[in-house]
N, C-alpha and C positions, 0 to 999 in steps of 0.2 A: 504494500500500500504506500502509496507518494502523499505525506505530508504536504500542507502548504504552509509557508513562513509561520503565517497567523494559527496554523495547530502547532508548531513548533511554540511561537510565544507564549499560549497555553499551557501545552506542558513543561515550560520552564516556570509559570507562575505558578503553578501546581504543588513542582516540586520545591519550590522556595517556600510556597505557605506550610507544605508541609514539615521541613525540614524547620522551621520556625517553630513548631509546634512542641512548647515543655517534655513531651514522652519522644521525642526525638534526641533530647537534648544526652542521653544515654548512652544511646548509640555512640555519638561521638563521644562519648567521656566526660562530660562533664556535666553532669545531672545534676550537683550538687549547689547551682547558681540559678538565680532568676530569670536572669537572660543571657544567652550564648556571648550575646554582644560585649555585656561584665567582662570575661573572658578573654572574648577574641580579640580586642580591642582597647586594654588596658597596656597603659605604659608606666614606664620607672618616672617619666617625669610628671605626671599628672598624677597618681597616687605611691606616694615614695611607703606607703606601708607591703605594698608588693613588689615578692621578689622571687623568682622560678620555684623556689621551694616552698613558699608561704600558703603554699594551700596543697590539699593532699591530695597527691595523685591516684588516680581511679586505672582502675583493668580495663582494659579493651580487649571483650571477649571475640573471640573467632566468630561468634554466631551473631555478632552486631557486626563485625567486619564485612560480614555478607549481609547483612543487610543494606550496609551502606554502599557497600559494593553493587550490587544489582540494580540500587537506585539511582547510582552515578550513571551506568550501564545504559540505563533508561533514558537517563538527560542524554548521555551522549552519543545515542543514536538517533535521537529526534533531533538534535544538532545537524548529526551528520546527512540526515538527508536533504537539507538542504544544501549540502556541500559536498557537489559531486567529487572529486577529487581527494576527500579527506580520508587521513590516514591515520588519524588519532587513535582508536582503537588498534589497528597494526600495530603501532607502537607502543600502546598502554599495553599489551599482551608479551610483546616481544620482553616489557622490561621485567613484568610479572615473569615470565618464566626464566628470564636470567636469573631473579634473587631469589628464585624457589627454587633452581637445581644448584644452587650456591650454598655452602655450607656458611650460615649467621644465625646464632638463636635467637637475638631479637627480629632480623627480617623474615626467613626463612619461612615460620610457619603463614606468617601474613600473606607473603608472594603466592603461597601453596592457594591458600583460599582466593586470593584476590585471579588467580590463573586461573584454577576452578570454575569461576564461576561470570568470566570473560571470555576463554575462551569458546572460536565457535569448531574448530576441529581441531585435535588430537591424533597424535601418530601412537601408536603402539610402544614406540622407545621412549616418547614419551612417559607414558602409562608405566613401563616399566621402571624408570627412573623415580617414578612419584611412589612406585610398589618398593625398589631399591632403600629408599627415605623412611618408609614404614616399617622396614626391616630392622634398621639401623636405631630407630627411636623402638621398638620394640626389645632390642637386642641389650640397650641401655635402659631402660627399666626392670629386664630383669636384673641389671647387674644392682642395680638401687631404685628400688619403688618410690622414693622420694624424690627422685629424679623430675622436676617441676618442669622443664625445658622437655623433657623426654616427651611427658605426657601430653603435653601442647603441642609438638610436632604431628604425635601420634594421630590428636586430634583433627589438626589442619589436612595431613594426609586422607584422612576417611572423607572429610568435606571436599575437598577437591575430584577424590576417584569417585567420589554419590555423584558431583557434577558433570565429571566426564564422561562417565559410563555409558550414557544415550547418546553420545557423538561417536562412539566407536563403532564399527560394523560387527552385523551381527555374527 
């Protein structure tokens, strides 16, 4: 289906009121403010009581990552139809799957989900390489159950093979 400009406008105003909206403010992490803006838009020189650490950082779960994920997803393909030549996605993909076959415990399991659930086809070595990661985070909680990065990987791993699995042939 071909969007026209004006449904594109639409669902960018959609997704702005929604993205406004207090039970969104979670998703991104920061639930614990009135308004995102508080937040997003505070500086050292206009309130010198704030400083990176002065307020407590919240988890960004893998299953808000995809949520936000799929709603970025959404803007940025009604974007893209208006713009035949865009490649934004190609690229938003290409960079997910660099830092999800990339060994980082902080990125790694995000790029897994964020790949997951952007990509629109999948190669089998692929697949294998994201099975490979499962292995490896599996292989490291049994050697310690407390292993918090393990089981976050493990996590991000299952998210991503649920998402690809219907792009593989049968």
């Amino acid at each position: 289906k071909h969007f026209s400009t004006e449904e594109t406008k639409q669902v960018l105003r959609l997704s702005l009121t929604e993205f406004s909206l207090p039970k969104f403010y979670l998703l991104f992490g920061i639930s614990k403010v009135k308004s995102a803006a508080v937040i997003a838009f505070r500086s050292s020189y206009r309130d010198r009581s704030f400083s990176p650490g002065s307020y407590e950082r919240e988890t960004f779960a893998l299953t808000s990552l995809e949520t936000v994920t799929e709603a970025l997803l959404e803007i940025m393909e009604a974007c893209m139809r208006d713009i035949p030549t865009c490649k934004w996605l190609d690229q938003w993909t290409e960079l997910a799957q660099k830092f999800a076959f990339q060994y980082n415990p902080s990125l790694q399991p995000r790029a897994l989900v964020v790949f997951g659930c952007i990509s629109k086809r999948v190669s089998h070595g692929q697949i294998k390489q994201i099975i490979r990661i499962l292995s490896k985070g599996l292989e490291s909680c049994l050697k310690g159950p407390d292993n918090y990065n393990s089981q976050v990987l493990i996590e991000a791993t299952v998210i991503a093979l649920t998402k690809l699995q219907p792009l593989l042939n049968k």
